[in-house]
Structure formats: structure tokens, C-alpha cells
N, C-alpha and C positions, 0 to 999 in steps of 0.2 A: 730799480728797486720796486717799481708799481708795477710788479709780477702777479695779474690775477687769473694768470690761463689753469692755474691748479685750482682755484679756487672750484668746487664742485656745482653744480645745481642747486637753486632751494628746496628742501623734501618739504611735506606737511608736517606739522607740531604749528608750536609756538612761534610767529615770525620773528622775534624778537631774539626768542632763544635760539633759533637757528642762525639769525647774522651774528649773534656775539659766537657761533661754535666757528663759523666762519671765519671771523675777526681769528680768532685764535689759532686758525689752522692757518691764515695766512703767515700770522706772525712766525710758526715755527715751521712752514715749510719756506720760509727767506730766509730763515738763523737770524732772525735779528735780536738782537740784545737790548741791554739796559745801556740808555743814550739814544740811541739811532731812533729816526723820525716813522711815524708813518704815514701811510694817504690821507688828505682830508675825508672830513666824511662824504662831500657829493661824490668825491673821485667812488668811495666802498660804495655808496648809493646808486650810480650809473652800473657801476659794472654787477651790484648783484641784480639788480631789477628792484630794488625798495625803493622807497621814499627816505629821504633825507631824516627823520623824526625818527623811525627805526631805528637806524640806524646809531642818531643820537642816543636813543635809547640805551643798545648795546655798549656803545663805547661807557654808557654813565656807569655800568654794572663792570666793567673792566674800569673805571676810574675808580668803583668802591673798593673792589678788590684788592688795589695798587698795584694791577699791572701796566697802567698808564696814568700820564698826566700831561697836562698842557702848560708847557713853557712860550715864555714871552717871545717872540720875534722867530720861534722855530715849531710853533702849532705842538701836534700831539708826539710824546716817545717813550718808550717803553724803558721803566723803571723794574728796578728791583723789590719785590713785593714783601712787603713786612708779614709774613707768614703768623707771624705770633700775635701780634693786633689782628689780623682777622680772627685767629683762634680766641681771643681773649673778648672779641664781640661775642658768641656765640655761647659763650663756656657759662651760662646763666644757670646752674642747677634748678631754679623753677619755672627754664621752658624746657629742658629736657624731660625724653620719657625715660622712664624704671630703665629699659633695654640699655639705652644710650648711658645712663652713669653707669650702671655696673659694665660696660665695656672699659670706660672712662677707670673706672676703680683698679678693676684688672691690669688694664694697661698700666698704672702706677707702680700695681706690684711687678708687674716685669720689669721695668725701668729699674727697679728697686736691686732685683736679683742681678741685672746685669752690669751695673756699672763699678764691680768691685775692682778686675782689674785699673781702671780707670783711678778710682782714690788710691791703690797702693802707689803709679807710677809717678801722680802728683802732688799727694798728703808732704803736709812742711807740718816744721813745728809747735809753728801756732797754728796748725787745723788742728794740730792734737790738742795743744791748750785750751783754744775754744770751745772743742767736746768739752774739754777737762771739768769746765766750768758750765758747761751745762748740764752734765750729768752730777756735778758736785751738786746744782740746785734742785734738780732733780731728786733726790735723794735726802736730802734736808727739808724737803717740803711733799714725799709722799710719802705716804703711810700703807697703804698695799701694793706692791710691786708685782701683782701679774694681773692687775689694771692696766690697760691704754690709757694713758692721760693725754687727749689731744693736743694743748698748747706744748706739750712737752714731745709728744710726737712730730710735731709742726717746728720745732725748734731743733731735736738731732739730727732730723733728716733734711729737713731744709741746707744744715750745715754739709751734711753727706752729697746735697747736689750741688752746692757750690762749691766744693771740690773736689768734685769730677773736672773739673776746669773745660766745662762744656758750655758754650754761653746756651746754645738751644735749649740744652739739657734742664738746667738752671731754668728760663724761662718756663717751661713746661713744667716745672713744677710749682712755679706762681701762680700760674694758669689754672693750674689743677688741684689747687687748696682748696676753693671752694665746694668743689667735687666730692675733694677726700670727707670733707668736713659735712656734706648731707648724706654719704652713704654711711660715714662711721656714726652719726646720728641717728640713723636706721637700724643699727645694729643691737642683736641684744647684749645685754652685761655680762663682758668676759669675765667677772671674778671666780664662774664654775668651771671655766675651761679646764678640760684635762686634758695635760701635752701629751702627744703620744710619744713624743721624743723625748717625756722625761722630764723637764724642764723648762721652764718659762724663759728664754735669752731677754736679758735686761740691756737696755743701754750700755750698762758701765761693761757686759760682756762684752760688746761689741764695740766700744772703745778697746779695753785689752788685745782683741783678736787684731784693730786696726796697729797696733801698739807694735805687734809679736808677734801676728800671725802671717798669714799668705792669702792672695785672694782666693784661691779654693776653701781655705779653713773659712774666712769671712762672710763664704756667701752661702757655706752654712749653716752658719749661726744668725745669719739674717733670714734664714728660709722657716728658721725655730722660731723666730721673731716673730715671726708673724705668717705663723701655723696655722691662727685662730681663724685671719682674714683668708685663708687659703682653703682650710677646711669645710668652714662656710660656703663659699662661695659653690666647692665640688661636691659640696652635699645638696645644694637648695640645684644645682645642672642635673643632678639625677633622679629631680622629682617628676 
């Protein structure tokens, strides 16, 4: 398994950054997986020409990652990395730049448009109750309905991603509330919006569509939904 004849030369950069790309290249040109050991670090240290402390280095930055870790009586192996904790360190709306949320925003609304087949094939009964009653409170407690209410936005759609019966899915949307929640902050006040499709699609429409409808109907009336965030967004790209 301590196959290092692939391993390549070290270029100039960063030494550090260059044995953790190493490290990595080792790993995926042996196939090894999640469980299986790898070299200690003097074995990685002789055969690149570093010093052991480098090399420490590197492996620390694959241990943040969670592509390794070290177990008791079997040194370092390569684990399955929790994808979503690293995303959920990073997701700080007040160390990103402007560029980086509205990618982040964007990205939402596509997740948004696309997951309709997904709620028709696995919606039960009680995901429609649950709308049921959210849009019942919803409704009892606003008073202009082609306002965004955030907590109430934060509250139908959150239910829409957990059932998609997608656990990543789901996660990324936890992930990205605080996101949703500084750009829609940013935004000016929809109450002037003018649809151009007409019509403001309210929750309680988009409940009936999930109700009655098919996911081509659904995922146009999710697209009216939220026109406003759309419109914006291709108007302020062609300044």
C-alpha cells in the first residue's frame, strides 16, 4: 500500500500546500477509502524530501477538513468527511463578500425551482397538514399578502426542503438561512412590486398547486413566487 513511485516532485508554491496536494493525490491514486490506514508521517516525509513538521502540518489541514483522523492502536485513516460542518464553518454572512452571498442567494433559488418533482413523489399527508397550518397562521397574522414575511418564508420553505426527503438537501438549507436572511435584509420593500405575471403566488397557492397540481404546474407557480428575488437579481447583472 506505501505506493509513493506516483507521487510527483515538489513544484515551488507553498511547501505545506504542496504536500497536503500530495497527500491527496496519494490517497486517490491507491483508491483508498474511508477505514483504510495510511503512511505515517516520517514514511510521507522521507520519501517527499520534507521535514516531518510539514508534513504534520499538512495532515492537520486534512484532519480539519475530516478527511482523516487518528485512531488508537491503527495511527492515521481516512474517514468520511462531513461535507456540511465544513460548509456550516464557513457560511458566516459577515466574513463573506457581496459576490460570494448573492452566488449563495442564487444558488437557493435554483435549489428552490428544482426540487418540485422531488415533493410530488414523496409529500404524505401530514406534509400537507403541516403547510396546512402554517399557511392557516400565516394568514391570520398578515395583513398585506404580496409582502415577504421572512419568519413565514423561513417556515414554508423550510417545510418544502424537508420534504424533498433529501437529507443534504435539507441541510443546505439550514446552512443557508443565515445567507437568505442578510441578503433578504438587503433588499428593498416588495410592497410596490409589479408581477409581471399578474399576480403575487401566495403560500396558500402553492400549497393548493402541491394539493392538485403536477410538478410542472408547481414549479410555476414557485417561479411567480418569487419573481421579485428573480427580477432583481437580472436587473441589478445588467448594470
Amino acid at each position: 500500500m506505501n505506493n509513493f513511485s506516483k507521487i510527483e516532485p515538489l513544484e515551488t508554491l507553498s511547501l505545506t500546500d504542496k504536500v497536503e496536494a500530495r497527500l491527496l493525490q496519494f490517497i486517490k491514486e491507491n483508491n483508498l477509502k474511508a477505514g483504510d490506514s495510511i503512511p505515517k508521517e516520517m514514511e510521507f516525509a522521507q520519501s517527499l524530501g520534507v521535514s516531518r513538521t510539514v508534513v504534520r502540518e499538512a495532515i492537520l489541514r486534512l484532519r480539519t477538513l475530516g478527511i482523516i483522523e487518528s485512531k488508537k492502536h491503527r495511527g492515521m485513516i481516512i474517514t468520511n468527511p462531513d461535507i456540511m460542518h465544513n460548509f456550516e464553518r464557513m457560511l458566516d454572512p459577515t466574513l463573506l463578500a457581496t459576490g460570494t452571498l448573492k452566488n449563495l442567494f442564487e444558488f437557493r433559488l435554483i435549489m428552490e425551482m428544482g426540487m418540485a418533482d422531488f415533493l410530488f413523489e414523496h409529500k404524505t399527508q401530514k406534509d400537507i397538514d403541516d403547510l396546512e397550518k402554517i399557511v392557516v397562521m400565516e394568514e391570520e397574522t398578515s395583513y398585506n399578502k404580496s409582502m415577504f414575511s421572512l419568519d413565514k418564508e423561513i417556515a414554508f420553505h423550510g417545510k418544502l426542503y424537508e420534504m424533498s426527503n433529501n437529507t443534504t438537501l435539507k441541510k443546505f438549507q439550514d446552512l443557508l438561512l443565515p445567507v437568505f436572511e442578510f441578503v433578504h435584509q438587503s433588499e428593498t420593500n416588495l410592497k410596490d412590486y409589479e408581477y409581471s405575471s399578474g399576480q403575487f403566488v401566495t403560500h396558500r397557492m402553492l400549497l393548493d398547486n402541491l394539493k392538485v397540481g403536477t410538478p410542472e404546474t408547481f414549479r410555476v407557480a414557485m417561479r411567480r413566487h418569487l419573481e421579485p428575488h428573480f427580477d432583481r437579481i437580472f436587473k441589478n447583472n445588467k448594470k
